[in-house]
C-alpha positions in Angstrom: -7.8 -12.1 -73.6 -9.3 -14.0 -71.2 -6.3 -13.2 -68.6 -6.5 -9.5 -69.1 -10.5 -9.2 -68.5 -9.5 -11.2 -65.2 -6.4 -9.0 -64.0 -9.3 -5.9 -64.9 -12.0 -6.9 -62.7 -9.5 -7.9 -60.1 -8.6 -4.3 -60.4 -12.2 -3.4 -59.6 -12.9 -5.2 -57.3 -9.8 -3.6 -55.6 -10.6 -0.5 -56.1 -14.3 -0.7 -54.4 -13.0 -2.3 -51.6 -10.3 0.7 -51.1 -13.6 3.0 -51.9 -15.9 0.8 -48.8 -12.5 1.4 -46.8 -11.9 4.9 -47.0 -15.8 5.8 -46.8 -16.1 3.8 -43.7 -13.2 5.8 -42.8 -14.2 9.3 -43.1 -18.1 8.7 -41.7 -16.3 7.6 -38.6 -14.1 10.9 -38.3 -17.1 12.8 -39.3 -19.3 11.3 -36.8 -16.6 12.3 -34.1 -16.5 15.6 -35.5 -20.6 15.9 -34.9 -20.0 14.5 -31.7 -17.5 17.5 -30.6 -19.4 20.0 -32.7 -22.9 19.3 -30.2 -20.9 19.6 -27.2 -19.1 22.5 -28.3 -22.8 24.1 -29.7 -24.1 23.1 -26.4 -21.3 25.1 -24.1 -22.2 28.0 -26.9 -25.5 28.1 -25.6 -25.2 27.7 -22.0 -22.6 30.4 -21.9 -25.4 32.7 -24.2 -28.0 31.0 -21.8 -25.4 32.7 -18.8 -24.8 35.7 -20.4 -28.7 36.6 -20.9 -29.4 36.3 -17.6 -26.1 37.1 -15.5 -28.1 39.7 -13.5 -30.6 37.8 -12.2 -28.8 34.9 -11.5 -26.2 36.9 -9.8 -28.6 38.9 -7.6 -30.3 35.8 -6.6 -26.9 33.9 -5.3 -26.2 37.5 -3.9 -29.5 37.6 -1.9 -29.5 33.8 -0.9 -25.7 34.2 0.5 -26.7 37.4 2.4 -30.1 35.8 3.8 -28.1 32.4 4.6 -25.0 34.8 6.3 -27.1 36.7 8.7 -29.1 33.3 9.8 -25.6 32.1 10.0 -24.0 34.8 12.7 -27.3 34.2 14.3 -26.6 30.4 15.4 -23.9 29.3 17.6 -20.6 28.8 16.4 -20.4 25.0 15.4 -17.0 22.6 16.5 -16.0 19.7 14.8 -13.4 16.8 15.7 -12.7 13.4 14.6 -12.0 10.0 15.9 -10.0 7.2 13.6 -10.9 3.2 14.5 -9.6 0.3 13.4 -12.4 -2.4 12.6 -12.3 -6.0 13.6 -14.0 -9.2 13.0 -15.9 -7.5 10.2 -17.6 -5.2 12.7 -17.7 -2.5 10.4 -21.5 -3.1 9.2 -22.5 -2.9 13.0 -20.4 0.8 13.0 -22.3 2.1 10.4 -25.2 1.0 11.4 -24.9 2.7 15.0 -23.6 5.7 13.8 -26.6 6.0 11.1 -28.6 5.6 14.2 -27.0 8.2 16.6 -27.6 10.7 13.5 -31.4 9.7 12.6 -31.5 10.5 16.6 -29.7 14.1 16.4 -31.9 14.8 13.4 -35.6 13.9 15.8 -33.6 16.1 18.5 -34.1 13.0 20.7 -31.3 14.1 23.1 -32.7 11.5 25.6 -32.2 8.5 23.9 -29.1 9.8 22.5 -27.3 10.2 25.7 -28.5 7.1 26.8 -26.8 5.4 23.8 -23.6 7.5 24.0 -23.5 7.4 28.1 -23.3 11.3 28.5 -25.4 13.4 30.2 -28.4 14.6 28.6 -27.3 18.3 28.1 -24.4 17.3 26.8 -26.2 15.2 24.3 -27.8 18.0 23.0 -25.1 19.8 21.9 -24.2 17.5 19.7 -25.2 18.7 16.1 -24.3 15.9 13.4 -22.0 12.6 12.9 -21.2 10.7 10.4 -18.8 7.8 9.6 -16.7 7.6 6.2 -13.7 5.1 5.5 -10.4 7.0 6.2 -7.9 7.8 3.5 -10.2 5.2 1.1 -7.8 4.6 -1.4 -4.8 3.7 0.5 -7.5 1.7 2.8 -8.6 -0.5 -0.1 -4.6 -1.4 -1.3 -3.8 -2.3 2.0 -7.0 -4.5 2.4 -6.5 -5.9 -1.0 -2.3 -6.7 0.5 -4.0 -8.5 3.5 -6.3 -10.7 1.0 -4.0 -11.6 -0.8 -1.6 -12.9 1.9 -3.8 -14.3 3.7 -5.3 -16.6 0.7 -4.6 -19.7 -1.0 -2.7 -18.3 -4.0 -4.6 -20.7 -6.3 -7.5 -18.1 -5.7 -6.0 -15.4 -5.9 -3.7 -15.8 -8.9 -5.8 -14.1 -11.6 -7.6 -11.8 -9.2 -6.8 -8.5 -9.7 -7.6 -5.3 -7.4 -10.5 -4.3 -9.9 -12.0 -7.2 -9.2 -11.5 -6.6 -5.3 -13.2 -3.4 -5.9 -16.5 -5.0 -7.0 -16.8 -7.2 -4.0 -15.8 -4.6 -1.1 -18.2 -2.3 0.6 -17.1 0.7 2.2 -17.4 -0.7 5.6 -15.8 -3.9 4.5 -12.6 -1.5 5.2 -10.4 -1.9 7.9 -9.8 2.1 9.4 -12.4 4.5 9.4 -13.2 8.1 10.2 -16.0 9.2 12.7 -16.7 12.5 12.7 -18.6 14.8 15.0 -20.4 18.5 15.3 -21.3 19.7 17.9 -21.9 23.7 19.6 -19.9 22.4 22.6 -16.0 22.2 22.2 -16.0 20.0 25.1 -18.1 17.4 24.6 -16.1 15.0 21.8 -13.8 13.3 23.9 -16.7 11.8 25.9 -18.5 10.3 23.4 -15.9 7.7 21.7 -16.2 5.3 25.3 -19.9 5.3 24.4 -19.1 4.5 20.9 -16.7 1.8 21.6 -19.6 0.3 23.3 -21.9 0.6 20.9 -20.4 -0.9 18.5 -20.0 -4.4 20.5 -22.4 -7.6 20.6 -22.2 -11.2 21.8 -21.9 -12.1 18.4 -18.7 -10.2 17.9 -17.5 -10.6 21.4 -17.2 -14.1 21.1 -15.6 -13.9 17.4 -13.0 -11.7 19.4 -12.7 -14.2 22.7 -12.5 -17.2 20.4 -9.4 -15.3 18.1 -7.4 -14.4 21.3 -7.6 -18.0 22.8 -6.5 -19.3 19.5 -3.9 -16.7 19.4 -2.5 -17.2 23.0 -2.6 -21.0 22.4 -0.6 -20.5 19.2 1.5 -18.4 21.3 1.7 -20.9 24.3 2.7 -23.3 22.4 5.8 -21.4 20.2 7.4 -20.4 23.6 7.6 -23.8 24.9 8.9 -24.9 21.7 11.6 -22.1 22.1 12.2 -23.8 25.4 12.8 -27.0 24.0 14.7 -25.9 21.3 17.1 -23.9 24.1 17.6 -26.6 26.4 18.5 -29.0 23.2 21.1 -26.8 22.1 22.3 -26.7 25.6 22.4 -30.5 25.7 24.8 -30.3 22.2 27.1 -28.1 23.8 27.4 -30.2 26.6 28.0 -33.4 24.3 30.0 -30.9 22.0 32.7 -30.5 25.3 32.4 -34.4 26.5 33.9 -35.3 22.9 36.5 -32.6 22.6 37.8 -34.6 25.8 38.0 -37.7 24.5 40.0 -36.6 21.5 43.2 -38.9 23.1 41.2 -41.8 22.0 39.9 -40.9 18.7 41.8 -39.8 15.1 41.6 -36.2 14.2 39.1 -36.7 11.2 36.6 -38.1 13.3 36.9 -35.6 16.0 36.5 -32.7 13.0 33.4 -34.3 11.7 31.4 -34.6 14.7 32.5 -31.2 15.7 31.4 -30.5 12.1 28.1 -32.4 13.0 27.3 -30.7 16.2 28.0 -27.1 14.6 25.5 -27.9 12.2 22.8 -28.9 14.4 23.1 -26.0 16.5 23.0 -23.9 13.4 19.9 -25.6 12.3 18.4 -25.3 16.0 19.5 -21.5 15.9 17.5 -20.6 12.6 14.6 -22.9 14.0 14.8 -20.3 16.8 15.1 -16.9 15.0 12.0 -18.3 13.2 10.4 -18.9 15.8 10.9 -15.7 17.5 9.8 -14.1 14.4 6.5 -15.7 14.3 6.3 -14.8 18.6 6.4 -11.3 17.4 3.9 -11.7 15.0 1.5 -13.5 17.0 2.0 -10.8 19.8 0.5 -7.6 17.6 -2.1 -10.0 16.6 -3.5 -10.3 20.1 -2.4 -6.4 20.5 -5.2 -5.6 17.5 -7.7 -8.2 18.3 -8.0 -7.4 21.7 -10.8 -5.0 20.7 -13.7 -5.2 18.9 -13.0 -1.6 18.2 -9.4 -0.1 18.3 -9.4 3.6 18.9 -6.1 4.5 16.5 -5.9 8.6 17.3 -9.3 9.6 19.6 -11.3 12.9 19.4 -9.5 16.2 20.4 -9.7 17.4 24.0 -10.8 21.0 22.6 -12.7 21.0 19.1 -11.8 22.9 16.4 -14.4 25.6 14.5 -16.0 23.7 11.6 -14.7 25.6 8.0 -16.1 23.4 5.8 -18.0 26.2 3.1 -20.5 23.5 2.1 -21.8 23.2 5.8 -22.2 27.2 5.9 -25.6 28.4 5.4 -25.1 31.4 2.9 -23.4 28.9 0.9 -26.5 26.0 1.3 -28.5 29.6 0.5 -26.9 30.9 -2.5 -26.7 27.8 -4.2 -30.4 27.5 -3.4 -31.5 30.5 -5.0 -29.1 30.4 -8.0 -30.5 26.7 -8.6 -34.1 28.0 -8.0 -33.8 31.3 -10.3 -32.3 29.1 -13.1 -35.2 26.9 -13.1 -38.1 29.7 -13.3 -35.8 30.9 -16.5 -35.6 27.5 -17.8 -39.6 26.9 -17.1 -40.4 30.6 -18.3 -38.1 30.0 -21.5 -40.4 26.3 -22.1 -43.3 28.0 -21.8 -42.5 30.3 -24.4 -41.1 28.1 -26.6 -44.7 25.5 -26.0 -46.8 28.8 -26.9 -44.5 29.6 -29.7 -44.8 26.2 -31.4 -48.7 26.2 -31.1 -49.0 29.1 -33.3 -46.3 27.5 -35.6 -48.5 24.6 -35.8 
């Protein structure tokens, strides 16, 4: 008796738990359910919100795009080009830091102190409209900076650190090629400003980052080609011993003849890899001191002629019709409060 009562609130206490279960269950589904049902009422109302008030909205983008076109036609036509660096000796902070500068200039219309900073001539500083720097092709920038970290460091460091974690500790000009681009109302005018630039850009802190790297580097270099030397004239010397044995084989028994010619092949093999290596490592060192040469590297420079800017978000009847859509959906939204704060005063 005892045995059964036991096996029957064993049962029970089964059957709750399944209950607990399946109710924890279907409050989560339903709760993702609500979750989709206020987005999808919220997209109900904004298209009812849309559909109410199509006409004005519509006239109002169609008036700020008309205003903004005919302001528009009315400027000079604007030209754009860009120049693509290579950053070294983490000189990308002092890059965006002059080009931030060149633009707060532009913006103040302070075409004296830009030309003076760019080494052009005054008018030709003044048709310069905008500039602005961004990291060039960012995603494939960071992967190949993340490759370079990773060679380049003890693999102890680097074992568990994944290019998420890269992510958090790089800043945009942390990257090693970049995009500078410039406006201006003069097609003529880009190819004159990247020497002024370049110069910008430099410092005594980063020029003697740069002259202490290429004296290492030409050191390192120094000192692999005299190694090649040696390792030359040694394999020289073996071939000349190799030929003094090979004439004294009257005087000595094949199988030691065979194993010091199998010796002397061996050493020159080694000395031949040592070489190959060596020559690998010449080549290496060689486009080192090509990229560190510079401070800056100028990897494809600004167009002889620029091209007509046809960016739409740079246009003014689109800056305009954006404007007065945004503007005329506000007053409906504040008009609409309103209404709804002097309804629910009578209410209460």
């Amino acid at each position: 008796m005892a045995k059964k009562k036991q096996n029957q609130e064993e049962e029970i206490d089964l059957g709750n738990l399944f209950k607990i279960i399946g109710s924890g269950i279907s409050n989560f589904f339903n709760r993702i359910g609500n979750i989709f049902k206020a987005i999808f009422h919220l997209m109900i109302l904004f298209l009812i919100f849309l559909k109410s008030n199509a006409l004005k909205l519509g006239l109002s983008v169609l008036i700020g795009g008309v205003l903004g076109y005919f302001l528009e036609i009315n400027q000079p036509k604007e030209y754009v080009s860009n120049l693509i660096v290579e950053t070294n000796f983490n000189s990308g902070v002092q890059l965006y830091k002059q080009i931030n500068y060149l633009d707060a200039l532009i913006n103040k219309q302070d075409t004296l102190s830009l030309g003076n900073a760019l080494r052009i001539d005054v008018h030709e500083a003044s048709k310069i409209s905008g500039i602005e720097v961004e990291a060039y092709q960012a995603k494939r920038n960071l992967f190949k900076s993340y490759d370079d970290y990773i060679q380049n460091t003890d693999t102890i460091f680097t074992r568990d650190f994944k290019v998420e974690d890269f992510i958090k500790r790089l800043d945009e000009y942390d990257y090693r090629y970049h995009e500078v681009i410039v406006k201006s109302i003069s097609k003529e005018v880009f190819r004159k400003v990247s020497s002024g630039l370049k110069v910008l850009v430099e410092n005594d802190y980063l020029e003697r980052r740069r002259d202490l790297r290429n004296n290492e580097l030409k050191l390192k270099l120094d000192i692999l080609q005299k190694n090649l030397i040696q390792i030359d004239s040694l394999r020289s010397l073996y071939k000349v011993v190799a030929l003094k044995e090979a004439q004294k084989t009257s005087t000595t028994s094949t199988i030691e003849f065979s194993q010091k010619q199998f010796d002397s092949n061996k050493n020159d093999l080694e000395l031949f890899n040592t070489s190959n290596r060596i020559l690998l490592a010449i080549e290496e060192l060689n486009c080192q001191i090509l990229i560190s040469e510079n401070i800056l590297n100028i990897i494809s420079d600004f167009d002889e002629v620029g091209v007509l800017d046809k960016k739409i978000t740079g246009k003014k009847y689109f800056q305009f019709a954006i404007l007065f859509g945004s503007l005329m959906m506000l007053t409906i939204l504040l008009l609409q409060l309103n209404g709804y704060l002097n309804n629910y005063k009578k209410v209460v």
